[in-house]
N, C-alpha and C positions, 0 to 999 in steps of 0.2 A: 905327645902334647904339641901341639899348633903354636905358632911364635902368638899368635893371637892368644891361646890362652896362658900364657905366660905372660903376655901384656898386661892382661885383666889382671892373672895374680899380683904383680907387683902393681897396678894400680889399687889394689884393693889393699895392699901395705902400705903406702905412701897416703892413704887415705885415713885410713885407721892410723898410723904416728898422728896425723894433722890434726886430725879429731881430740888424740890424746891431748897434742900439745894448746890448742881451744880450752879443754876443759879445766887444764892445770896452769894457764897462763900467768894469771896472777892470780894465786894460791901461795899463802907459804905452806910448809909440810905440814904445820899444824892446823892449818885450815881443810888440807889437804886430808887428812886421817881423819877428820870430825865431819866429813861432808859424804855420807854412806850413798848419795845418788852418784857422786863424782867417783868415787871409788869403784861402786859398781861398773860406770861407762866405763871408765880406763880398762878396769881389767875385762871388759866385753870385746875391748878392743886389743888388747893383748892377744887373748885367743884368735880373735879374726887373723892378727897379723902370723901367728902361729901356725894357724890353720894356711893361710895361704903359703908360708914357708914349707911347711908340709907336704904339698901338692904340689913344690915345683918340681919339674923331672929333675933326675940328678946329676947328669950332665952340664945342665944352667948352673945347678950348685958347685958343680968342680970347677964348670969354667969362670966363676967368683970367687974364691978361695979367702978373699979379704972378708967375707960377710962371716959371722958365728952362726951359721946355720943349726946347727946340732944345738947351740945353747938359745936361739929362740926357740927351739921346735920345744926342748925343754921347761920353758918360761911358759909355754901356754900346756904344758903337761902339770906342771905348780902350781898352777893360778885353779886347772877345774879339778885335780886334783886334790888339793892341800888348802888353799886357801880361799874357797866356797864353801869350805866345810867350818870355816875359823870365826871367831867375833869379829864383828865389825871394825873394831879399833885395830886384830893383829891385819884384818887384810888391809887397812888402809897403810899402815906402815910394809908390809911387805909391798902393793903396788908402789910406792912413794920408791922404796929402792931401784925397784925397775925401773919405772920411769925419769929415774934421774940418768939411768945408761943407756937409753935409749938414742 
């Protein structure tokens, strides 16, 4: 992979947090769980940033060793996994926890 497209990837992460933290700005949690559009974006954006943590080579990855790589990769394997499949109300409380460690 190209220093280029490792560029894009981590632009595409710092893009997608930005978005997250836009849509959740002034939200308390409980506005936060009861608003199934914002839910949605957040966790669309979870995956994005997932996905691009996923396709970075792994070399970039070792030479970061401070990021949780493995446990984003994870976060956006939860979100299309587990909780796209859930009621509205558990995903917004499971995004709501991610997004608070983000």
């Amino acid at each position: 992979m190209s220093s280029h497209d490792v560029d894009r990837r981590l632009s595409d992460i710092l893009d997608a947090a930005s978005s997250i933290q836009q849509y959740t700005a002034n939200l308390s949690e409980l506005q936060f769980i009861s608003g199934q559009q914002v839910v949605d974006a957040v966790n669309y954006n979870l995956i994005k940033i997932g996905e691009a943590v996923a396709n970075l080579p792994e070399d970039f990855k070792e030479a970061n060793p401070d990021i949780p790589w493995q446990a984003i990769k994870r976060t956006r394997n939860f979100i299309t996994i587990v909780i796209l499949w859930w009621t509205p109300a558990s995903s917004g409380q499971q995004s709501g926890l991610i997004c608070r460690n983000l």
